[in-house]
C-alpha positions in Angstrom: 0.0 0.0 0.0 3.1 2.4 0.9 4.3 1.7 -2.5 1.2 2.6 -4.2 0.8 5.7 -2.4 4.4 6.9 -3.4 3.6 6.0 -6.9 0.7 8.4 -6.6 2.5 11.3 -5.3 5.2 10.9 -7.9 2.7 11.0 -10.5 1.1 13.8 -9.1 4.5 16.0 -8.2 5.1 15.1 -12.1 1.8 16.7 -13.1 2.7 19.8 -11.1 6.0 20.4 -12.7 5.9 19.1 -16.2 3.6 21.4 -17.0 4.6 22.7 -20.8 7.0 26.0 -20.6 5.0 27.6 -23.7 5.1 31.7 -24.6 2.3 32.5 -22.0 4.7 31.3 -18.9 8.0 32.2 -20.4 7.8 35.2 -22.7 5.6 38.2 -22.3 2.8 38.2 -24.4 2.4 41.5 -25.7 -1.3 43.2 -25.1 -3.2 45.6 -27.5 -4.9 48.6 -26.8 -8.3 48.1 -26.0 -10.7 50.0 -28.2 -13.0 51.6 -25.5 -9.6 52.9 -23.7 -8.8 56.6 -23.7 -5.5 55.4 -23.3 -3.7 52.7 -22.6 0.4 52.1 -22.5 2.4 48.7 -22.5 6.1 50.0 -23.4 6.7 46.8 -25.4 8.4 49.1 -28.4 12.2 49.4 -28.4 11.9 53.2 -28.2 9.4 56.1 -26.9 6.5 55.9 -29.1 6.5 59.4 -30.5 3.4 60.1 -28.6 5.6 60.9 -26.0 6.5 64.0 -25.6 9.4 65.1 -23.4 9.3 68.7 -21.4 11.0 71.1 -22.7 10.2 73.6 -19.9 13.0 76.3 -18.8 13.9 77.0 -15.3 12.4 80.6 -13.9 14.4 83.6 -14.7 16.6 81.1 -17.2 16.4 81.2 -21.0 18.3 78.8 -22.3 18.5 76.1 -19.1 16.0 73.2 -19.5 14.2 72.3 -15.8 13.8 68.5 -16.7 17.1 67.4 -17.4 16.5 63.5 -16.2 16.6 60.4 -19.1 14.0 58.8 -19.7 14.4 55.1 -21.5 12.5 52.1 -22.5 14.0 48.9 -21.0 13.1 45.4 -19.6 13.0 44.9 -15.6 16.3 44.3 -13.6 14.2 41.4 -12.4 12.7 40.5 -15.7 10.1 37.7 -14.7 9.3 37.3 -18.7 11.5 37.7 -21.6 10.1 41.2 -23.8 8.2 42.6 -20.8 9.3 46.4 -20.9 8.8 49.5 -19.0 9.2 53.0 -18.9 12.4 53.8 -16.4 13.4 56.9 -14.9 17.2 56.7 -14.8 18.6 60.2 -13.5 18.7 60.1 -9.6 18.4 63.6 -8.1 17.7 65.2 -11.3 14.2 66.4 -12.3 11.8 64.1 -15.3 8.5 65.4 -17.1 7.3 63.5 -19.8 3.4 63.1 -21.1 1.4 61.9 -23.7 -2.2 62.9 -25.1 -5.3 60.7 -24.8 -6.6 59.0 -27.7 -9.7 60.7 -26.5 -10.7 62.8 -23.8 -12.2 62.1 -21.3 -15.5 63.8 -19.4 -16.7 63.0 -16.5 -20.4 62.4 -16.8 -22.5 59.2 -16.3 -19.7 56.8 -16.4 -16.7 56.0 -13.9 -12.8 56.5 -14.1 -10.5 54.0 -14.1 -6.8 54.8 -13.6 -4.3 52.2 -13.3 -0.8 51.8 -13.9 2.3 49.4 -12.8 5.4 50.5 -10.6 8.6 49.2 -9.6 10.7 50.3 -7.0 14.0 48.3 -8.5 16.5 49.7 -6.1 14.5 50.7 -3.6 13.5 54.3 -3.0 14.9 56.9 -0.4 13.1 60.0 -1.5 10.9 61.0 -4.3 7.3 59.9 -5.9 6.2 57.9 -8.5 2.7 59.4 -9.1 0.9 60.0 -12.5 -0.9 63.0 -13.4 -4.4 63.4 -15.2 -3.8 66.7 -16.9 -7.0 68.8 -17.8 -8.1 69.4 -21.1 -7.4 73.3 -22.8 -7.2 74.2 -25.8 -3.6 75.9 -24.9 -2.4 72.3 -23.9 1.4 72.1 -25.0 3.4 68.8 -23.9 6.3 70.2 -24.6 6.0 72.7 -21.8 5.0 70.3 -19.2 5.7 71.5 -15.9 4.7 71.3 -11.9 2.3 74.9 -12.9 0.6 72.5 -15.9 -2.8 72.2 -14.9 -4.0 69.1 -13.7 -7.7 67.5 -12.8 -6.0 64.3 -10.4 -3.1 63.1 -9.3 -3.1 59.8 -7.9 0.1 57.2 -6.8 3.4 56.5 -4.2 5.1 58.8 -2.6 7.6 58.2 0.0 10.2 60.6 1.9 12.0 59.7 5.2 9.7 57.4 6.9 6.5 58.6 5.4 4.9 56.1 2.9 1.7 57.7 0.7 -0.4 57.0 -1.8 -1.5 60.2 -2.9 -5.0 60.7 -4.8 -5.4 64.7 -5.1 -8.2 66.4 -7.1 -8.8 69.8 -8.3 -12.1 71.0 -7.5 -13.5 74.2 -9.1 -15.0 77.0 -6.4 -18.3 77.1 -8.3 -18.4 80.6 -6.5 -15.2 82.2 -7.3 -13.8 80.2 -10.5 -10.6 79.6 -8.2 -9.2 75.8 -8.1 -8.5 74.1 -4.7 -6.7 70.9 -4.1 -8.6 68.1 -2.3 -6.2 65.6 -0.3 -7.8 62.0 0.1 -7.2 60.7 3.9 -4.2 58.1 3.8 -5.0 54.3 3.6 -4.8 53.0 7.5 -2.7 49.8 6.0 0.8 50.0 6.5 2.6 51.0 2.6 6.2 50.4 3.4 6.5 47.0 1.6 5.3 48.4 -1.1 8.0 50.8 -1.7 10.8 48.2 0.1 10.9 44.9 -1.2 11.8 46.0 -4.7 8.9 44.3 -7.0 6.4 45.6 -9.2 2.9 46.9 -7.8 -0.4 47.8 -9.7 -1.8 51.1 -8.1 -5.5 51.4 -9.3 -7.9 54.4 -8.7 -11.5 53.7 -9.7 -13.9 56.8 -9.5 -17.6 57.1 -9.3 -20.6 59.1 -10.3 -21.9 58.5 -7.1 -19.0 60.5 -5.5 -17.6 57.2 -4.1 -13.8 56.3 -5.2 -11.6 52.9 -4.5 -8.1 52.6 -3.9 -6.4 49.3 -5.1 -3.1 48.1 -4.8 -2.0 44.6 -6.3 -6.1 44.2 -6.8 -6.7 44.4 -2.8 -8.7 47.5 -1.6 -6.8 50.0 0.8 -8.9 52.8 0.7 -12.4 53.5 -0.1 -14.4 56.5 0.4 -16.5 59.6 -0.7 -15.4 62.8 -2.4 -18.3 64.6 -0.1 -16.6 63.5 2.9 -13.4 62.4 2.9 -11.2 64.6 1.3 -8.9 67.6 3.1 -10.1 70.3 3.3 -13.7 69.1 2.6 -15.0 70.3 -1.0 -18.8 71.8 0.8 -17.0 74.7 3.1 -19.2 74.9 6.4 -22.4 76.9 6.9 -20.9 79.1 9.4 -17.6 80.0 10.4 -16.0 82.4 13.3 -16.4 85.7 13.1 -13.4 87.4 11.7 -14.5 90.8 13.6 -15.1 89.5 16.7 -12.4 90.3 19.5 -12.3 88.9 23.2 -13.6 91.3 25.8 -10.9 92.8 27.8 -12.3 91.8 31.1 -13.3 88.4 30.4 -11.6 85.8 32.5 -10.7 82.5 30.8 -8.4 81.0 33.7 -9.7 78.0 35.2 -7.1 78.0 38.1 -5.3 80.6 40.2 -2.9 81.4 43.0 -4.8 81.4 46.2 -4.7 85.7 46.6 -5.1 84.7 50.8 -2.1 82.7 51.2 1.0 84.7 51.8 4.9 83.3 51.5 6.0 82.3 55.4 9.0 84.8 56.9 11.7 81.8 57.1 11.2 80.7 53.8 14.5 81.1 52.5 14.6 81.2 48.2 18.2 81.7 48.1 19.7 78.9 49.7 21.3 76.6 47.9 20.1 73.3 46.6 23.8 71.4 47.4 26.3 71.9 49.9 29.4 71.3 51.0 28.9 67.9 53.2 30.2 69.1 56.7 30.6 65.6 58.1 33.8 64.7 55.2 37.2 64.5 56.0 40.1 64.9 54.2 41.2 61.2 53.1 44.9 60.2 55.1 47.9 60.9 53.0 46.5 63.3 50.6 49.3 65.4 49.3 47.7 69.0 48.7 51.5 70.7 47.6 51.1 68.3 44.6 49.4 68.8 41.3 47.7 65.9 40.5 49.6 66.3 36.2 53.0 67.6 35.7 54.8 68.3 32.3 55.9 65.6 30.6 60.4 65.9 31.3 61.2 63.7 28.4 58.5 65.4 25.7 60.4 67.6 22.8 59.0 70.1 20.3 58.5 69.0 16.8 61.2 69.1 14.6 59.3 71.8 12.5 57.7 73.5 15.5 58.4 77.5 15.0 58.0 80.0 17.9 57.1 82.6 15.3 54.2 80.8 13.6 53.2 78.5 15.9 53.8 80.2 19.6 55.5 78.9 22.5 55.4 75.3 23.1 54.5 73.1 26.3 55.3 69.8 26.6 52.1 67.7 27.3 51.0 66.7 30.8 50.8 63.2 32.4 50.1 61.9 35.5 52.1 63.4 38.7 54.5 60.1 39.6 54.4 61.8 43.2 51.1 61.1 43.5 51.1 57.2 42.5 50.6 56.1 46.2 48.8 58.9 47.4 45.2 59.2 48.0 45.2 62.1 45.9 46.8 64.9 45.0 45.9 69.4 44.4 43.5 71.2 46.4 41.1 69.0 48.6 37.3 69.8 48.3 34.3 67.7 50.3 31.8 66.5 48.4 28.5 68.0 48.3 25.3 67.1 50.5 21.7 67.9 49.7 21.2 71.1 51.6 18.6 70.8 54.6 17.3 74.3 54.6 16.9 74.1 50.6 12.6 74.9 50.4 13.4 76.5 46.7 11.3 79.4 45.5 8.2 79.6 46.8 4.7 79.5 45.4 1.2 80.3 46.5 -1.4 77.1 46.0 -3.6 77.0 43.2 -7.6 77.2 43.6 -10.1 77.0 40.8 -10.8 80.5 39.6 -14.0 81.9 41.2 -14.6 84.4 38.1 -13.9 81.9 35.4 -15.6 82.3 32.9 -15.0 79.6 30.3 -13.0 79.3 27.3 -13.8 82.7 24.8 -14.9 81.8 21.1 -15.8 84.2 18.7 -19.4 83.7 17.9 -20.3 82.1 14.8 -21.8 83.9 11.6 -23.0 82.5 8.1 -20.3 81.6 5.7 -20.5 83.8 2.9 -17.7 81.7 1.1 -20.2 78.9 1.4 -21.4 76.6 -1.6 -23.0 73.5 -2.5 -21.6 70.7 -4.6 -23.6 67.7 -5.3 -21.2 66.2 -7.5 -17.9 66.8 -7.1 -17.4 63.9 -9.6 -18.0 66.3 -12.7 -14.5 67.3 -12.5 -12.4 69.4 -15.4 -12.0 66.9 -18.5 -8.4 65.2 -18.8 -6.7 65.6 -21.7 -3.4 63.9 -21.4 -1.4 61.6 -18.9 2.1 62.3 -17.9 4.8 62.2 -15.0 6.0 65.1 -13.8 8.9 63.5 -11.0 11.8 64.4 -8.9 13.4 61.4 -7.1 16.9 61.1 -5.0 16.9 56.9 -6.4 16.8 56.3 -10.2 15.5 53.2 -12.2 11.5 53.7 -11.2 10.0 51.8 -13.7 6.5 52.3 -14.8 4.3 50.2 -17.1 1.0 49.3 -18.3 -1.3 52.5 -17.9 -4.8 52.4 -18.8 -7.6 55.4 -18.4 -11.2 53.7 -19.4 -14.6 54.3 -18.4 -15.7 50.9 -17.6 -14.7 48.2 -15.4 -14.8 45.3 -17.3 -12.4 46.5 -19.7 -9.9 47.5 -16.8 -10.5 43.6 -15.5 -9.2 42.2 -18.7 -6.9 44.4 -19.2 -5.1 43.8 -15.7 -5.7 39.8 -16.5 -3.7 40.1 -20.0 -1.4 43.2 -18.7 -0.2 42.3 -14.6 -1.8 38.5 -14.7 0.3 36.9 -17.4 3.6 37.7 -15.2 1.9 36.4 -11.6 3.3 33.0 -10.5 -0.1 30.5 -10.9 -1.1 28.7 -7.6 -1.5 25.2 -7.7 -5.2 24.8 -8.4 -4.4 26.7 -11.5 -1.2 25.0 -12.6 -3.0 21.8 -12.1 -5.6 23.0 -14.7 -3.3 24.5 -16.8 -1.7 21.0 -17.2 -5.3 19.5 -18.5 -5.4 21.8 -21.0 -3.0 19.9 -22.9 -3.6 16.3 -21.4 -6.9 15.7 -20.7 -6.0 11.8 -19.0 -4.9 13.8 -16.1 -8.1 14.3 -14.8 -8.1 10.6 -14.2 -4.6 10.6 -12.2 -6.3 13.8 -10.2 -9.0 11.5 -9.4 -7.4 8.9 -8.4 -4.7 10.8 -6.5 -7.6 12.5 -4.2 -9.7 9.7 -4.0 -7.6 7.0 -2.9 -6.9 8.7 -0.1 -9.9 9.2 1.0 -11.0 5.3 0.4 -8.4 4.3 2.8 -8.9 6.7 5.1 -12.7 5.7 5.4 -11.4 2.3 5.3 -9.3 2.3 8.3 -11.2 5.0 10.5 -14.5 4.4 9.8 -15.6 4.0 13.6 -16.7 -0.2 14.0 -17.5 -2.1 17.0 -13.8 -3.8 17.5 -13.3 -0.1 18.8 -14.6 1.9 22.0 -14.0 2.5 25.3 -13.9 -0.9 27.7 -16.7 -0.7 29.4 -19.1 -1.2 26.6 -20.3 -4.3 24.3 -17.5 -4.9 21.3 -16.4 -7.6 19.3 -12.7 -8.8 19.7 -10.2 -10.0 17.3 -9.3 -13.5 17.0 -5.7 -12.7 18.7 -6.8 -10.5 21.6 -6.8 -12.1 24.8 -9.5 -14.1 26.6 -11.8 -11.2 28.4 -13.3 -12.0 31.4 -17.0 -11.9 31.7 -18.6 -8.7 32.6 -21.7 -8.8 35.2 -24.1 -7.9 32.9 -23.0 -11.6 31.3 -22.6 -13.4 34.0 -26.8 -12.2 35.3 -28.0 -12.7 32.0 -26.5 -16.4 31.9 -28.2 -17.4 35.2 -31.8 -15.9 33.9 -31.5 -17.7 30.9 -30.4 -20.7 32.7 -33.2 -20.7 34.6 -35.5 -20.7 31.9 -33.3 -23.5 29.7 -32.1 -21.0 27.0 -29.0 -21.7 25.6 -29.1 -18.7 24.0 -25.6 -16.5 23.9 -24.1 -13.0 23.4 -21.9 -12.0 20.6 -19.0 -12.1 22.7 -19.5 -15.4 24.6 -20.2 -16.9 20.7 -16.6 -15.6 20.4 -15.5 -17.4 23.7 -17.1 -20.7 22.5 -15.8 -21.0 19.3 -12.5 -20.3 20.2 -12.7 -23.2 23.1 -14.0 -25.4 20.5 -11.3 -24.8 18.1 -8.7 -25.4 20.8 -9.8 -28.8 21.9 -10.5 -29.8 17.8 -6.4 -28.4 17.7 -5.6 -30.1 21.0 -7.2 -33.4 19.3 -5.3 -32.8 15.8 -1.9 -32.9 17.9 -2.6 -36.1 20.0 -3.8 -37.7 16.9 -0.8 -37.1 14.9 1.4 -38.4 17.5 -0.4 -41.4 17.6 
C-alpha cells in the first residue's frame, strides 16, 4: 500500500512540474490597446512611441537652461520575470523628469466611472521621491512640450515616500463654483501600513477607480486600501461649512478664561529662604589620610620635545604635554582638597502660593459664529475638469522607477481584462491553477487527479470508519481473533443465570466468540494427539 501511495504522489508532483514552458509562462505576451480605452500604455516598443513627448520647460528667470534634465528610456525589468516585458524607467537620480502623452480621446466625467491604473517598480528601492501620475486637464492651450509642476491638472493619484513617510496620494482639483478659483482636495491616507510596497523591490499595480456616485476605490495589487466619498473624505472638505467664526469678533478685555489661580489669601511664610542653595558642601567629610595638597595631580611631561618643524614665530611657545604626577602614585590624591557636596537641609526652593479654581472663570472665549458667505453646494464633485493627457512630472533622490501598463477607461470590465492580460500573465499560478493548466494539454490527467484525491480518501474511510472492534472498555464490542480471553462482565454473568433458569441456551456475541475459540482449541488439541499417535 506504501508503494502505491508513493507512486501516486510521484505522478502527481510530475503533473505539477511538467507542465509545458509555452510563450504565456516564459515570454511576455504582448497586449493591444483596448478599443474603448482613452488610453492605454504597455512599453513593449524598443523606443518612446513618438506620442511621448518630453518637457521642454525652462527654469524661472533662465532662457536657455531646460528644468527637466532626467533620461528617460524604454527597457526590460532588472528582475525581468518574462522575456520582452518592458517599462518606462526613470534613470537620473536627483535630477528632475516630465514626460506626457495625449489621450486617444478625452475624457468627461459624466455618467460613467474612471479607471486609472498603472504598474510600478521600486528596482532599487527608494529613499526619497514619488512615482505618481498626473491626469492633466483638457485646454485648448495644452502644450506637452511645456509640461511643468504649474501645468494644470484635474487628479493626481500614486506613491510617494520621503523619510519614513509612505503615501499614496489621490489629489483632485475642485473648481470653487463661486469664485472660479481651483483648490486641491487631499484623500485621507489608507490605515494599512505601505512600506512593503516601496521596500521589497517588485512591481505593484496602483489602481484608482472613481464614481458618479461620489464614491472612489483605492487598489493596490487588486486588494482594496482605501475606499471613500469625495463629499466626505477629502482635506479640506470640497462643501466649506455653513458658518464659520467671526473674523471681527475680538475677546472682551475683562473676560476671564483662567480656570485655576494662586490662592490671593495665602502669603509666603518669613523663614522661607529662596536663596539657599540646593547642594552643599557635606560638613561631616574628611580629608582622606595621606593626601598630598603641595602636589598637582599632572605635571609636564620631562622627556616630551618640540617638533622638529615647530616655529615659535608661527606656531607660539610650546608646552610639553601633561601626564600623570608620579608623586602622586601612592597617594590618596593629590591638588587642592574639596568635600563633596550634600543635599542642603534648609533648601525649600522658590516659593509659590497654591492653586484654587478660579472663582470668576468664565469659560473658554470663542468668537461667535456667523453665516459663511464663502459657502457653496456641490452635489457632485465627480464632474471634475476633463483630462486631456497623462504624464509624469517627477523628482526622485533613487533612479531606475519603472512604470508600465497605464490604462484610463470608463468601464470596469475592460480594466479587469486588461489587468488579466497586462499584470496577470507575469503572476506566479497557484497550484489549483497549474494543475488546470496541465489538462489543458492532457486531458487523461483528470483521471490521475482523481485517483490521486480519492484514494486517499477510500483508505482513510477504510481504516477510521468507527466499528465495533473499537470503543472505550466498558461497553459491548467484538474482539479479534488474537486478543486475549476477556473476562465476563456482570451484565453476562446475570444474563447467563436468567437464561439458565429458563433452559435458554441462548448466547451473546461475545461469549459466541469465547465458545468457538474453546471449540477450536480442543479440535487443535485433538489434531496434535492424533498425529502423535
Amino acid at each position: 500500500m506504501v508503494s502505491l501511495q508513493g507512486k501516486t504522489l510521484t505522478a502527481l508532483f510530475f503533473c505539477l512540474t511538467f507542465i509545458p514552458t509555452e510563450e504565456n509562462q516564459n515570454v511576455y505576451r504582448s497586449v493591444s490597446a483596448p478599443a474603448q480605452a482613452h488610453f492605454a500604455e504597455t512599453f513593449d516598443t524598443d523606443s518612446l512611441d513618438r506620442r511621448w513627448v518630453m518637457s521642454r520647460a525652462l527654469k524661472e528667470g533662465e532662457d536657455d537652461i531646460h528644468k527637466y534634465d532626467g533620461e528617460w528610456v524604454i527597457e526590460e525589468p532588472r528582475n525581468q520575470v518574462l522575456a520582452g516585458n518592458k517599462g518606462l524607467v526613470l534613470k537620473s537620480p536627483g535630477h528632475h523628469h516630465a514626460i506626457s502623452a495625449y489621450l486617444r480621446t478625452a475624457y468627461h466625467f459624466r455618467d460613467k466611472p474612471l479607471c486609472l491604473q498603472y504598474e510600478v517598480d521600486f528596482q532599487k528601492g527608494i529613499d526619497c521621491g514619488g512615482a505618481y501620475i498626473k491626469l492633466l486637464t483638457y485646454t485648448d492651450n495644452l502644450r506637452l512640450s511645456q509640461f511643468s509642476d504649474g501645468t494644470p491638472y484635474t487628479i493626481m493619484f500614486g506613491p510617494d515616500k520621503c523619510g519614513t513617510t509612505y503615501k499614496v496620494h489621490f489629489i483632485f482639483r475642485h473648481r470653487n463654483p463661486r469664485t472660479g478659483a481651483y483648490e486641491e482636495k487631499h484623500a485621507q491616507q489608507p490605515e494599512a501600513d505601505l512600506s512593503e510596497y516601496f521596500t521589497d523591490r517588485k512591481p505593484h499595480l496602483y489602481t484608482l477607480n472613481l464614481f458618479p456616485d461620489n464614491t472612489f476605490e483605492i487598489l493596490i495589487d487588486q486588494t482594496l486600501v482605501k475606499k471613500g466619498s469625495l463629499l466626505e473624505d477629502m482635506d479640506p472638505p470640497v462643501v466649506p461649512p455653513h458658518e464659520i467664526e467671526d473674523p471681527k469678533d475680538r475677546k472682551p478685555n475683562d473676560w476671564d478664561d483662567r480656570s485655576h489661580i494662586s490662592d490671593p489669601t495665602v502669603t509666603k511664610p518669613y523663614d522661607w529662604d529662596e536663596d539657599a542653595p540646593r547642594l552643599i558642601d557635606d560638613p561631616t567629610a574628611q580629608r582622606p589620610a595621606g593626601w598630598i595638597e603641595e602636589e598637582e595631580p599632572f605635571v609636564p611631561d620631562p622627556e616630551a620635545q618640540p617638533p622638529h618643524d615647530w616655529s615659535v614665530e608661527m606656531d607660539g611657545e610650546w608646552e610639553p604635554p601633561l601626564i600623570d604626577n608620579p608623586a602622586c602614585a601612592e597617594a590618596a590624591g593629590c591638588g587642592p582638597w574639596k568635600p563633596p557636596l550634600a543635599p542642603n537641609p534648609a533648601y525649600k526652593g522658590k516659593w509659590k502660593a497654591p492653586v484654587i479654581e478660579n472663582p470668576n472663570y468664565q469659560g473658554k472665549w470663542q468668537p461667535r459664529m456667523i453665516p459663511n458667505p464663502a459657502y457653496f453646494e456641490d452635489p457632485q464633485p465627480f464632474r471634475m475638469s476633463p483630462v486631456g493627457a497623462v504624464g509624469f512630472e517627477l523628482w526622485s533622490l533613487t533612479g531606475d522607477v519603472l512604470f508600465d501598463n497605464i490604462l484610463v477607461c470608463d468601464d470596469l470590465e475592460t480594466a479587469k481584462r486588461w489587468t488579466v492580460d497586462t499584470w496577470g500573465q507575469r503572476q506566479t499560478p497557484g497550484v489549483i491553477q497549474r494543475l488546470l493548466f496541465a489538462t489543458a494539454k492532457r486531458p487523461w490527467l483528470w483521471g490521475v487527479y482523481v485517483f490521486s484525491v480519492g484514494l486517499p480518501i477510500v483508505l482513510f474511510i477504510s481504516f477510521m470508519w468507527p466499528d465495533k472492534r473499537f470503543g472505550p472498555a466498558g461497553e459491548d464490542y467484538y474482539y479479534k481473533k488474537s486478543d486475549e480471553p476477556q473476562p465476563d462482565s456482570p451484565q453476562d454473568s446475570e444474563s447467563q443465570a436468567t437464561l439458565n433458569d429458563y433452559g435458554s441456551k441462548v448466547r451473546t456475541g461475545p461469549r459466541k466468540r469465547e465458545t468457538r475459540k474453546a471449540q477450536k482449541k480442543s479440535d487443535l488439541e485433538l489434531k496434535v494427539i492424533t498425529y502423535l499417535m
